[in-house]
C-alpha positions as CSV (number, residue, x, y, z in Angstrom):
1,X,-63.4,93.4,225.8
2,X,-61.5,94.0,223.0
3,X,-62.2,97.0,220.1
4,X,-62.9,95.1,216.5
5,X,-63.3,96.3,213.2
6,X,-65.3,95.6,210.5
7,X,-64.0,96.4,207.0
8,X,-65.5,95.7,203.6
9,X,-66.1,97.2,200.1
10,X,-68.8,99.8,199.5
11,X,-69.4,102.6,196.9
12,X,-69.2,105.9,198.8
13,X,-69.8,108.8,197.3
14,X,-67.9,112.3,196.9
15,X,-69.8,115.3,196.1
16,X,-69.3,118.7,196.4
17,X,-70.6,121.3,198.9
18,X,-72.5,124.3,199.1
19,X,-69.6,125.9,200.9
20,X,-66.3,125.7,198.8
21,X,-63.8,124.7,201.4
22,X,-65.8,122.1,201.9
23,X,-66.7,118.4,200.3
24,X,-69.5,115.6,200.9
25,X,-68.7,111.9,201.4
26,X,-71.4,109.5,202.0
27,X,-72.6,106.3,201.6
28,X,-72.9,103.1,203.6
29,X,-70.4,102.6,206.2
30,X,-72.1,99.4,207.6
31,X,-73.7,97.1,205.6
32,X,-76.3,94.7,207.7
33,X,-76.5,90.9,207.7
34,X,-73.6,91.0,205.3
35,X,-71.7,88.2,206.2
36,X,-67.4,88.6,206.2
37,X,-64.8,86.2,206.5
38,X,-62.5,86.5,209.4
39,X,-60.6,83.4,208.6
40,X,-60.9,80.5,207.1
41,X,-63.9,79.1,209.0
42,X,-64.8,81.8,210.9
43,X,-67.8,84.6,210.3
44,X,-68.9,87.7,211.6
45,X,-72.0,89.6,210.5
46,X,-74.2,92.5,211.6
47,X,-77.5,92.6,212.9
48,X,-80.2,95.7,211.8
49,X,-79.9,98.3,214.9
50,X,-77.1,96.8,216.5
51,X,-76.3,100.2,217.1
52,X,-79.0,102.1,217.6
53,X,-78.1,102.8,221.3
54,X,-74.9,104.2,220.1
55,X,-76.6,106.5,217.6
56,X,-78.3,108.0,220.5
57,X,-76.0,108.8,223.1
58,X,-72.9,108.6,221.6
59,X,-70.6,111.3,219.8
60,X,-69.1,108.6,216.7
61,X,-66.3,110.1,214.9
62,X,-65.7,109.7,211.2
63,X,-61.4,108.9,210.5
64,X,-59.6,108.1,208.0
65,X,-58.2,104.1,207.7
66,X,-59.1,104.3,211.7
67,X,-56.2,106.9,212.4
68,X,-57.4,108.8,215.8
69,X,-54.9,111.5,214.7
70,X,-57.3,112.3,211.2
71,X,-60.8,112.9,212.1
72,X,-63.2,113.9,208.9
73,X,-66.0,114.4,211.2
74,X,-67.9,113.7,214.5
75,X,-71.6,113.2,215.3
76,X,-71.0,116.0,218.0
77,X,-69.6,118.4,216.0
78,X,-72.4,117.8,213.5
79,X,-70.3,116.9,210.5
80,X,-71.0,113.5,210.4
81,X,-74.4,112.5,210.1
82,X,-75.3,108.7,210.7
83,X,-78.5,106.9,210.5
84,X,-79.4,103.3,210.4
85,X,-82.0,101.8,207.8
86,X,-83.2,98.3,206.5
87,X,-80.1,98.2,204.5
88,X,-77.6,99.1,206.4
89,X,-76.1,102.2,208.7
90,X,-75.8,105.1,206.2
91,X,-73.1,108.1,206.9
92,X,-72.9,111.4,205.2
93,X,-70.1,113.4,206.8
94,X,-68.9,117.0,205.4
95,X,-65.0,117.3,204.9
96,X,-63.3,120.9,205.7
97,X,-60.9,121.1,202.7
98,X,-58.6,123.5,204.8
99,X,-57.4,120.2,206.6
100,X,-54.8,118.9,204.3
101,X,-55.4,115.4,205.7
102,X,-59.1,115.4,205.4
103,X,-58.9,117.0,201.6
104,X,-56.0,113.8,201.1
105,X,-58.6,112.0,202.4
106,X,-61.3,113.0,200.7
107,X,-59.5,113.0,197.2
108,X,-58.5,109.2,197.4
109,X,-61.9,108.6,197.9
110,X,-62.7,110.7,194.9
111,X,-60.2,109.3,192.5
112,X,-61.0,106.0,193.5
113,X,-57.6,105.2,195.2
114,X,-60.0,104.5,198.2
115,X,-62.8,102.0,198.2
116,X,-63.0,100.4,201.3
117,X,-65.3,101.3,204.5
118,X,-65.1,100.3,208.3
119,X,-65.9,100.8,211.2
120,X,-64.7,99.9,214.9
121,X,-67.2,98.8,217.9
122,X,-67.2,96.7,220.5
123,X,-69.3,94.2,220.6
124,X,-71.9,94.1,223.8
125,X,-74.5,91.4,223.0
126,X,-74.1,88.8,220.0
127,X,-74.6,85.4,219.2
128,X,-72.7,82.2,217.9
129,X,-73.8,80.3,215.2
130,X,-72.2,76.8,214.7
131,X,-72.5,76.0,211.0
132,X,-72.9,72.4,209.9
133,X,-69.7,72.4,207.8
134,X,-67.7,73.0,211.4
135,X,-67.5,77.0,210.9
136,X,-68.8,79.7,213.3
137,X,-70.3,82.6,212.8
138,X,-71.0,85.3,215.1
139,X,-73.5,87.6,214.8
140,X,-73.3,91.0,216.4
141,X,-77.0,91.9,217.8
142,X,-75.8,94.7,219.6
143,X,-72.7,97.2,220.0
144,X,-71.2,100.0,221.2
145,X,-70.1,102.0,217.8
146,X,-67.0,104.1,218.5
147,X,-66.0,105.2,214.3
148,X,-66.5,104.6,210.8
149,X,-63.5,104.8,208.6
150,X,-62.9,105.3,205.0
151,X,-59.6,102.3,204.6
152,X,-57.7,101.2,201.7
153,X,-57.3,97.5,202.6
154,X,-61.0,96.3,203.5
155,X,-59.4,93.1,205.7
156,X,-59.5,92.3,209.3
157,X,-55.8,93.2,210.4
158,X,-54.7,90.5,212.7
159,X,-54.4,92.3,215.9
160,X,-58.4,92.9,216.0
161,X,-59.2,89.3,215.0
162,X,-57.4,87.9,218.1
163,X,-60.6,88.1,220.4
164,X,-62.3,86.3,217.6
165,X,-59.0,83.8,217.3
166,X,-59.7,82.8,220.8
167,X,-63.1,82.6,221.1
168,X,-63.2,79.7,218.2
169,X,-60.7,78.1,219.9
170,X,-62.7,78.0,223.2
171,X,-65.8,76.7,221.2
172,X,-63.9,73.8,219.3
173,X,-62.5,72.9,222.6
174,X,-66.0,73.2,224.5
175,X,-67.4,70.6,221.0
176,X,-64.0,67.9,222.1
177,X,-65.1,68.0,225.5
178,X,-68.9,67.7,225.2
179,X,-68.1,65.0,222.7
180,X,-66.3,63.2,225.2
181,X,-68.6,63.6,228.0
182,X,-71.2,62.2,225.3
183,X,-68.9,59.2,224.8
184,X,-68.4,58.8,228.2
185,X,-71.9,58.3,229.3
186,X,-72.6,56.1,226.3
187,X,-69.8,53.6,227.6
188,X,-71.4,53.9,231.6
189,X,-74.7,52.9,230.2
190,X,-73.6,50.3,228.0
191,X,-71.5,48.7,231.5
C-alpha cells in the first residue's frame, strides 16, 4: 500500500502563546467530503471519521511541507492537538520558537507565504465511485493517518498519485472487458 497525500488550501491560523518561545498554529488540516482533483478525471475525497482509529492509537506528527527531518509537533509529545468534527479534522499544534526550522515554519505561515495544508495516510477501506461523465472518484472511508503538514504547493506531487494512476487504469480496463463480455453474450444469444 502506498503512503498518499492529500493537499489543499485552508486558512490556518497563527497566534501567539502564553509562553514566549513559543507560537500557536491551528486550523483545519483535513477538510471532509471536500472533493480534489487528482487528474484530469480522477477524484479523491474524505469521509467524516475516516480517521478516528488513528486519533486513538496513534502518535500523528505535525511537519512542515511533509519533511520527516522538521517536526512542529506530535500527538505524543502533546504539542499537537487533533480532533475530528462535522467539518472536518481540526489541529492546533504549539511551535517551540527555539527551533529555527519550526519558527521559519511558523513565520511563512504568519506572513502568508504559506497557505496550503496536508496531510499523508494510507488509505485502509474506501470506495470507488464511477461518475456518469467517465471519471472516478474515490472516497476514503477509513485510514491510517500518519502527518499533517503545513505545504506551499497544495498539489498532488506525482510520485503519490501513482497508486491512484494505476488503479484508474485497472477500472477502465475492467469497464473494456465487461463491455466485451456484454457484447459477447449479446451475439451468442442472438446465434
Amino acid at each position: 500500500m502506498n503512503k498518499r497525500i492529500m493537499p489543499f488550501t485552508s486558512e490556518l491560523q497563527v497566534r501567539a502563546a502564553e509562553n514566549e518561545n513559543e507560537a500557536i498554529l491551528e486550523g483545519y488540516f483535513v477538510v471532509y467530503d471536500s472533493e480534489t482533483e487528482l487528474w484530469r478525471g480522477a477524484f479523491e475525497e474524505v469521509a467524516p471519521g475516516a480517521f478516528e482509529e488513528s486519533l486513538r492509537t496513534k502518535n500523528i506528527l505535525c511537519l512542515d511541507n511533509h519533511d520527516s527531518r522538521i517536526v512542529l509537533g506530535s500527538t505524543d509529545s502533546g504539542t499537537l492537538e487533533l480532533r475530528s468534527d462535522s467539518k472536518g479534522l481540526w489541529g492546533r499544534v504549539t511551535i517551540d520558537l527555539e527551533d529555527p526550522n519550526a519558527k521559519s515554519a511558523y513565520r511563512k505561515v504568519q506572513t502568508g507565504k504559506v497557505k496550503g495544508c496536508s496531510f499523508g495516510f494510507y488509505p485502509t477501506r474506501e470506495e470507488v465511485i464511477e461518475k456518469q461523465d467517465g471519471s472516478v472518484k474515490w472516497r476514503v472511508l477509513e485510514a491510517e493517518l500518519l502527518e499533517v503538514s503545513t505545504t506551499a504547493f497544495p498539489a498532488y506531487p506525482q510520485t503519490d498519485v501513482s497508486a491512484r494512476q494505476r488503479d484508474a487504469e485497472s477500472i477502465k480496463k475492467e469497464k473494456v472487458a465487461k463491455t466485451k463480455q456484454r457484447l459477447r453474450e449479446m451475439l451468442k444469444n442472438d446465434n
